[in-house]
C-alpha positions, 0 to 999 in steps of 0.5 A: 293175697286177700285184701285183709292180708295187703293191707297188714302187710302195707301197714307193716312196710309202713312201719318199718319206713317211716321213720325215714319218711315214705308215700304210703303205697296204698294211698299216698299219704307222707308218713313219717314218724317226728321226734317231738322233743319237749322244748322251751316254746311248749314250756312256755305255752303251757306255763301262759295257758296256766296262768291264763286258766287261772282267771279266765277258765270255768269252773272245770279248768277248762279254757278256749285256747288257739283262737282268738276270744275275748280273753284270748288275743289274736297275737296270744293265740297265735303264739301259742300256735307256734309254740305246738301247745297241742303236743303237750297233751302227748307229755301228759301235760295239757288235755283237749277237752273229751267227746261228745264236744270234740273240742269243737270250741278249743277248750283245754285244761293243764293236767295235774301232771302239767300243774305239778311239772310247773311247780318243778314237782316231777318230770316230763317225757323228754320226747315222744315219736309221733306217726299222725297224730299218734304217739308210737313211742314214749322215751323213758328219759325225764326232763324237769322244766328247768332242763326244758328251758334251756332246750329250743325248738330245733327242726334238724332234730324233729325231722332226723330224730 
């Protein structure tokens, strides 16, 4: 077998594991495929980081989230952390800014859809399954904020989703 061929063939013993979770056998990295379910702590970083942007973001939307800053307490900022404020850019809702800046200073802005979603206009993914950062599948379930709100965190859920 050719290195090309072990590795596909790797790759796909991966991906029909991880949901479960496994070692990967070519490096030993833990894959696992999460449920993130949108949750009343990510509707509520994206609704702060909405009204933070309001006064505080630059002409573009953009505002430094995740770090303590002038405009960005460090008990406000970790609060954001807890509530998984990046995983709301795997529902639409909130971007990180683009390359070449590869969001080295944490700006990130609420998406038309994120503002929309907070007007209680339109709906949201419900949930996504993640491997690595990546999304691997969008559910086509729709939450609307108010149905988001009643939903907590929930750790069983993301590690059996």
């Amino acid at each position: 077998m050719d290195l090309a061929a072990a590795i596909a063939a790797c790759r796909e013993y991966v991906h029909q594991h991880a949901k479960a979770g496994l070692d990967c056998p070519c490096c030993g990295t833990r894959m696992k495929i999460y449920k993130r379910r949108l949750n009343d702590g990510m509707a509520r970083a994206l609704t702060a980081i909405a009204e933070l942007s309001k006064e505080h973001a630059d002409v573009d939307g953009w505002l430094p989230v995740g770090k303590k800053s002038e405009i960005m307490p460090a008990s406000v900022a970790l609060q954001l952390h807890h509530w998984e404020y990046p995983k709301l850019k795997f529902f639409g809702l909130l971007e990180s800014m683009p390359a070449p800046a590869a969001n080295k200073d944490g700006l990130w802005r609420v998406t038309p859809h994120g503002v929309a979603f907070l007007a209680g206009k339109v709906p949201a993914r419900a949930y996504v399954r993640e491997l690595k950062g990546k999304v691997m599948r969008i559910s086509k379930r729709r939450v609307y904020l108010s149905d988001v709100l009643k939903t907590p965190f929930d750790f069983d859920d993301l590690m059996n989703g």
